[in-house]
C-alpha positions in Angstrom: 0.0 0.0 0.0 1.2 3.8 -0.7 2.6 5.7 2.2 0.1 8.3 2.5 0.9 12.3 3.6 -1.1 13.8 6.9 -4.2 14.7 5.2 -4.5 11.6 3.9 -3.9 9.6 6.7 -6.2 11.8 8.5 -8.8 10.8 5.7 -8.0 7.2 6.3 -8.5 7.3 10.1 -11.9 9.3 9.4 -13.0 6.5 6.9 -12.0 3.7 10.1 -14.0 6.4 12.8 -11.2 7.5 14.3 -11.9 11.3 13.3 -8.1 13.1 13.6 -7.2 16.3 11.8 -3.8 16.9 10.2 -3.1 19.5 13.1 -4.2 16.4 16.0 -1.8 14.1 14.1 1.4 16.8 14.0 0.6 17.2 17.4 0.8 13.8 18.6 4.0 13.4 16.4 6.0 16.2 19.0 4.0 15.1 21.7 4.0 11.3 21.2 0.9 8.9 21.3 0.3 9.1 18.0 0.5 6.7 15.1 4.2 5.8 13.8 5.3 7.7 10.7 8.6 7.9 8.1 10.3 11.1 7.7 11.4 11.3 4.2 13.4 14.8 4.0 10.9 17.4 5.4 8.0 15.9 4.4 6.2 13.0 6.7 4.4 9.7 5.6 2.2 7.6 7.2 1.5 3.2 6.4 -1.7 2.4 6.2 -1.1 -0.9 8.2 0.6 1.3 11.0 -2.2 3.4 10.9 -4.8 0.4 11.9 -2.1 -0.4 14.3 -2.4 2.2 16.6 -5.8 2.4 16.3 -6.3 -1.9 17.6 -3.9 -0.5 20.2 -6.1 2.6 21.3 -8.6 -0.2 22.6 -9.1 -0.3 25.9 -12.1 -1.7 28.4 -15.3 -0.4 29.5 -15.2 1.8 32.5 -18.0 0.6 35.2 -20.8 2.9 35.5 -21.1 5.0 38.7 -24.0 3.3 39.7 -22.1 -0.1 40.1 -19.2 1.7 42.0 -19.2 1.2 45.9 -20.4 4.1 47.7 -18.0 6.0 49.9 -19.1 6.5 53.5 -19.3 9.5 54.9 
């Protein structure tokens, strides 16, 4: 598969419902949490396959709902 620039991978993750703008994913590249991506001179490039990745990583469990949590005595 073609590497594919930010807007497009922020296309892509939009198409999987994983809605992130260019701006989100530049951010998470300085800040880190975000998908892996090639730097190829100035320009960056995103796989598709790294893309789905990070988002099967991003999965996480249900959080219980307040009304099963214990009650704290006052």
């Amino acid at each position: 598969m073609p590497l594919l620039n930010p807007k497009q991978a922020s296309r892509y993750l939009l198409e999987k419902g994983v809605p992130r703008s260019p701006v989100t994913l530049r951010n998470l590249r300085v800040k880190g949490g975000g998908p892996h991506f090639r730097k190829l001179g100035n320009s960056v490039y995103y796989e598709p396959e790294l893309l789905d990745e990070w988002i099967n990583g991003r999965l996480t469990a249900p959080v219980a709902s307040t009304s099963a949590l214990p009650s704290r005595a006052t």
